[in-house]
N, C-alpha and C positions, 0 to 999 in steps of 0.2 A: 201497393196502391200508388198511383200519381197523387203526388203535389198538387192540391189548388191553386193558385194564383189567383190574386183578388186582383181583377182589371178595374172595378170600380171604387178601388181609395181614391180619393183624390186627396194631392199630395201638392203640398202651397211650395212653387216654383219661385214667385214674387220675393226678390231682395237677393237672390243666390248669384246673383250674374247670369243668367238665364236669359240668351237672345229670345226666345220664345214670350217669355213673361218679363217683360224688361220695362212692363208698361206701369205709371204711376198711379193710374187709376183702376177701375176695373172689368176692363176691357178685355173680352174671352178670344184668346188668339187660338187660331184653327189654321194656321196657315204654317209654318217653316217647317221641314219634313223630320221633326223628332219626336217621338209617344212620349206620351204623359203617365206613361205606365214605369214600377217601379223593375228596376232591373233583374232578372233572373237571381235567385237565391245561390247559384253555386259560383256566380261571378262576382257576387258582392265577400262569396267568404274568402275568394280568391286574392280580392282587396285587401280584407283581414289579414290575410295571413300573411301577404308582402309588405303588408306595416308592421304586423306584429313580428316580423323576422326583423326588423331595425335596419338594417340594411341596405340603400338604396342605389347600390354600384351601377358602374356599364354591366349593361349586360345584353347578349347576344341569342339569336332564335336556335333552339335547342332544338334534337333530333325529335324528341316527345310533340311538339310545334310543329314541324314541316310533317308528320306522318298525320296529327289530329286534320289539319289543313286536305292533304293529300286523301284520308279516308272520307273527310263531311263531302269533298266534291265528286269520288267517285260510288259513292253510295248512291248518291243523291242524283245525280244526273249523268253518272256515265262518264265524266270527264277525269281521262288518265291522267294525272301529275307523276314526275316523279318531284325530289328537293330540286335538280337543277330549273327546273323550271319556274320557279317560283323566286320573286325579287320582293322586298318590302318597302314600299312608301309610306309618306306621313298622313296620303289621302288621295284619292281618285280623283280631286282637281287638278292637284298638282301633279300626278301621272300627269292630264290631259295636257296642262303644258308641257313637260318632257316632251312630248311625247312628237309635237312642232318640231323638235330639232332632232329626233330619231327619223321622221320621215320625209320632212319638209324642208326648202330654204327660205329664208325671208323672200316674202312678193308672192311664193307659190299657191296655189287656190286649197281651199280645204272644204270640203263641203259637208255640212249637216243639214238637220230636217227643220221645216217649221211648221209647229212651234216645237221649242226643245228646252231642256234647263239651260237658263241662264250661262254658267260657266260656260259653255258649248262655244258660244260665238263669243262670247269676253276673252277665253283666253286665245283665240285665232287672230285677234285683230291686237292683242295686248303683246303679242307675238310678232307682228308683223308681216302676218303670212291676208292674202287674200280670203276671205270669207264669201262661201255661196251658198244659198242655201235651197230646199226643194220642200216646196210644200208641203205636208201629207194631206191624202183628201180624206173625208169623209163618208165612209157608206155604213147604215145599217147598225148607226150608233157607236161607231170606232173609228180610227185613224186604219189608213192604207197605205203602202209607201206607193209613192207613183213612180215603178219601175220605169217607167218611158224618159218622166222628165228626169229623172237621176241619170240615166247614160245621157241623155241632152249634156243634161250641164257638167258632165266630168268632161265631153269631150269637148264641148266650147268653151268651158276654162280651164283646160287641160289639170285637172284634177289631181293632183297626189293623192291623197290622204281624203278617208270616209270616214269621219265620227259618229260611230253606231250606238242609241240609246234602247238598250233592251235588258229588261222588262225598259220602256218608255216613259219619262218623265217629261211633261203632266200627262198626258193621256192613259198611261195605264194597261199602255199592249202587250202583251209577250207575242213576240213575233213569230210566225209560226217557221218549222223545220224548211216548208216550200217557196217559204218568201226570203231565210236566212239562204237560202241557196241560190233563188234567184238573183238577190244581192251580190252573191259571192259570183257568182258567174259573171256579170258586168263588170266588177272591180278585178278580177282577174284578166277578163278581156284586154280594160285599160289599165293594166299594172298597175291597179290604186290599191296603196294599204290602209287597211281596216284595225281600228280602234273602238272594240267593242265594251262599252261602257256597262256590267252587268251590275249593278252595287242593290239593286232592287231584286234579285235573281230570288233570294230566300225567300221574301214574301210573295212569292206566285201561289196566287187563290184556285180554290178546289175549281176543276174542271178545265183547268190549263195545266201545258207542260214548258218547265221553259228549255231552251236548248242552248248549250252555251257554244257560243261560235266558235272555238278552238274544235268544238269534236265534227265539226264537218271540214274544216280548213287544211286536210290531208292536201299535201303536195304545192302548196300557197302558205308555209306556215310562217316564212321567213317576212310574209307581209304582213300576219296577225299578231296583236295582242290584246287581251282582253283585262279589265280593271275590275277588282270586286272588294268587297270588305267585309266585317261583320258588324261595323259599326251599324248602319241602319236596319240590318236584321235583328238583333239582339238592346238598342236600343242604348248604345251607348257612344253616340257621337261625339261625345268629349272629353274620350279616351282615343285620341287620334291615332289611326294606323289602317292600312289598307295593303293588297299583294298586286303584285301587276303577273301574269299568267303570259307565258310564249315558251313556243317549242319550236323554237331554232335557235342551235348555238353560238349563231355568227351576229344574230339581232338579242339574244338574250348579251351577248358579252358587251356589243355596243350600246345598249339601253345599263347595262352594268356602269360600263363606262363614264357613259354622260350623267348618271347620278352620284359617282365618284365627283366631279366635278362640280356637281352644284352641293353637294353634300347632303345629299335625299333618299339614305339606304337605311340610316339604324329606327329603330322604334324606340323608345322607351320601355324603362323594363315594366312596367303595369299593362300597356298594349301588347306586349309579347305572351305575357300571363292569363291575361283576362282573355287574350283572341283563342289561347289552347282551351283552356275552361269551358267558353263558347260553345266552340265547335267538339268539344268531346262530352258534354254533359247537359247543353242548352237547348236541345232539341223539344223535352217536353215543354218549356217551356214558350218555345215557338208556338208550337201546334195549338196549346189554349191559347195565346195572341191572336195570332191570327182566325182562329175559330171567334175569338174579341172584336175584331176587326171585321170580321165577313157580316159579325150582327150589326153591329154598329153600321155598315157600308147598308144594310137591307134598311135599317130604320129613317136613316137619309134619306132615299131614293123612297121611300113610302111618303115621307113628311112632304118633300119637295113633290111631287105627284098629287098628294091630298093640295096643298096651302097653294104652293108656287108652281103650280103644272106649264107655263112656259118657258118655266128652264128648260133645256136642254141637258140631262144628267148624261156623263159618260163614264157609265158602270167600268170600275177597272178592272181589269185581267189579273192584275198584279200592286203590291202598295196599298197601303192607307188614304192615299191622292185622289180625289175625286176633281172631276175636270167640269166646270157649269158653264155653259152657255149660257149670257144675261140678256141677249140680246134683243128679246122681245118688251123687255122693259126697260132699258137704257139705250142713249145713242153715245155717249163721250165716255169715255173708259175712266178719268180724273174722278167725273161726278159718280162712275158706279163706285171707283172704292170710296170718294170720301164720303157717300152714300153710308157705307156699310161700318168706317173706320165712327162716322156721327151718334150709331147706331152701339158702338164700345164692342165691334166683333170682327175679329183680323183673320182675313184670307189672303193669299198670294195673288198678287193683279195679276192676270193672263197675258195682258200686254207686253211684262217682260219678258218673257217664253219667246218673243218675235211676231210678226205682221199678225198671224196664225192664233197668237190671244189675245186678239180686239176682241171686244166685251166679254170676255170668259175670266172666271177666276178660279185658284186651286184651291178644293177644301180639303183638310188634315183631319181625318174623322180619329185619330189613335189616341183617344182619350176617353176617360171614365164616359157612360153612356149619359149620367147625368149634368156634363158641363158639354154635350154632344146641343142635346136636347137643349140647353140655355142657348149653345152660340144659334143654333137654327131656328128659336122662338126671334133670337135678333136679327136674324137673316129676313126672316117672313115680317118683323116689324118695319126695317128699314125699307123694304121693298114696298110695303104697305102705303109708307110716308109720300111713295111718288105720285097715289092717287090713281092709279090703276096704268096702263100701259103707257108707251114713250107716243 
């Protein structure tokens, strides 16, 4: 019989060093993308037992690692690995910056979408490279990429380099196989290499597929590489370690290269441990989360519906991210969060996403149901405070 998993302990974060809970008072944070749930049982014995071996040398990714890696990705979505195609970082940020000086020179254009995570355009302009970005629009309750203005803009700022967020962060897309192609077909057009960001990929919710962009990338592959981890699948973001994915041997050896050079290839031996354990034994463990996550995502979207019906909810594909449009009850984005921050309840401002989250904010719904329920009573009270619409 399966293992239960209790998603509704709530487990006191407060005083651990804990960005999430880092607050001195008692303010329910809903916002930076890590669950509040306690980590899978056969990762924590994994912990056990690399303390209780005493031991804590260099230590490098073992054949039993690249094969667990290699099977969680083609079970699961079809995408063929062999080991050479697999390289280890410390984190899919830092890929994203490598990643400037595998495709790019200083000054050259990079384009991403707006709104997008954060890191997306910090490390483009931290970089030195030109930043452009292309809206996504809106139909129908979701984000769309706007095939038209994306070839616009790669070929009036002659574009290198496309930074791809799929599953999508904040919006929650998984993008489907017909849009991943018609992207590929414009960036091939314009010899633009593709940086698909998947680190959301495991949390894709019932009635979506997600598609990772290597397995359509046949004969373009020397321009693809894709970045994933299991840190936010399995909910251990601070145990640092992430893979960068490409199947060309003349860009895998130069993306080898340039991390010889900044020294951004070994993991630590716990991250190399706990990533095998993950992906060879974590799976049920998934499946009740995220069956955790899909309740929890339905109970929001009822509450916000009943209480706060001018939200704008956009239901995600994929993640624990819920993306609100505030904007029938705020006009200045400062006053919506310190609205909500007044109220002792932390979401992610939408404004920093780019233009694209003016008055929208991100909600973290990956938490026991009943500290769901407290931060959205605070949602609906702070919102109350303004005395009905802007």
């Amino acid at each position: 019989m399966p293992v239960l998993h209790n998603f509704d302990e709530i487990i006191d974060r407060r005083g651990t060093g804990s960005l999430k809970w880092h607050y001195s008072d008692d303010t329910i944070p809903l916002w930076v993308a890590d669950m509040d749930f306690k980590a899978a049982k056969p990762i924590l014995n994994t912990i056990e037992r690399v303390v209780q071996h005493g031991v804590l040398g260099y230590t490098k990714p073992t054949e039993a690692l690249y094969q667990a890696i290699v099977d969680w990705h083609s079970s699961r979505y079809g995408l063929l690995l062999t080991k050479s195609d697999i390289l280890f970082s410390p984190g899919v940020v830092p890929s994203l910056a490598l990643m400037m000086n595998i495709f790019t020179e200083v000054g050259e254009a990079v384009l991403v979408n707006d709104p997008i995570y954060t890191p997306f355009m910090a490390k483009v302009e931290q970089n030195d490279r030109t930043l452009v970005t292309s809206a996504l629009k809106e139909s129908d309750g979701k984000y769309q990429l706007d095939l038209v203005d994306i070839e616009a803009k790669i070929v009036e700022h002659n574009v290198k380099l496309y930074l791809l967020c799929n599953p999508h962060n904040p919006g929650g897309r998984v993008w489907t196989a017909d849009e991943l192609k018609a992207l590929l077909s414009i960036c091939k057009k314009h010899e633009v290499a593709i940086v698909s960001d998947e680190i959301h990929q495991d949390l894709t919710l019932n009635g979506h597929t997600f598609i990772p962009f290597l397995t359509l990338a046949t004969g373009y592959e020397h321009n693809v590489v894709s970045l994933t981890s299991m840190t936010k699948t399995f909910n251990i973001a601070g145990i640092k370690g992430s893979m960068i994915f490409a199947k060309d041997e003349a860009l895998l050896k130069k993306i080898s290269q340039q991390q010889q050079l900044n020294d951004e290839y070994e993991l630590n031996l716990f991250a190399y441990e706990v990533m095998r354990s993950a992906y060879e034994q974590g799976g049920e463990w998934l499946e009740q989360a995220l069956d955790y996550i899909e309740t929890n995502i339905d109970l929001t979207v009822d509450f916000l519906a009943k209480h706060l019906p001018d939200i704008k909810v956009m239901r995600p594909e994929a993640s624990y991210l819920i993306w609100l449009d505030c904007s029938a009850y705020f006009e200045d984005d400062q006053v919506l969060y310190d609205t909500l921050r007044a109220a002792k309840v932390e979401l992610s401002a939408g404004i920093k996403y780019g233009a694209g989250g003016h008055l929208k904010m991100r909600l973290n719904v990956a938490c026991p149901k009943a500290l769901l329920i407290a931060g959205l009573d605070r949602i609906h009270t702070a919102f109350n405070s303004m005395n009905g619409h802007k």
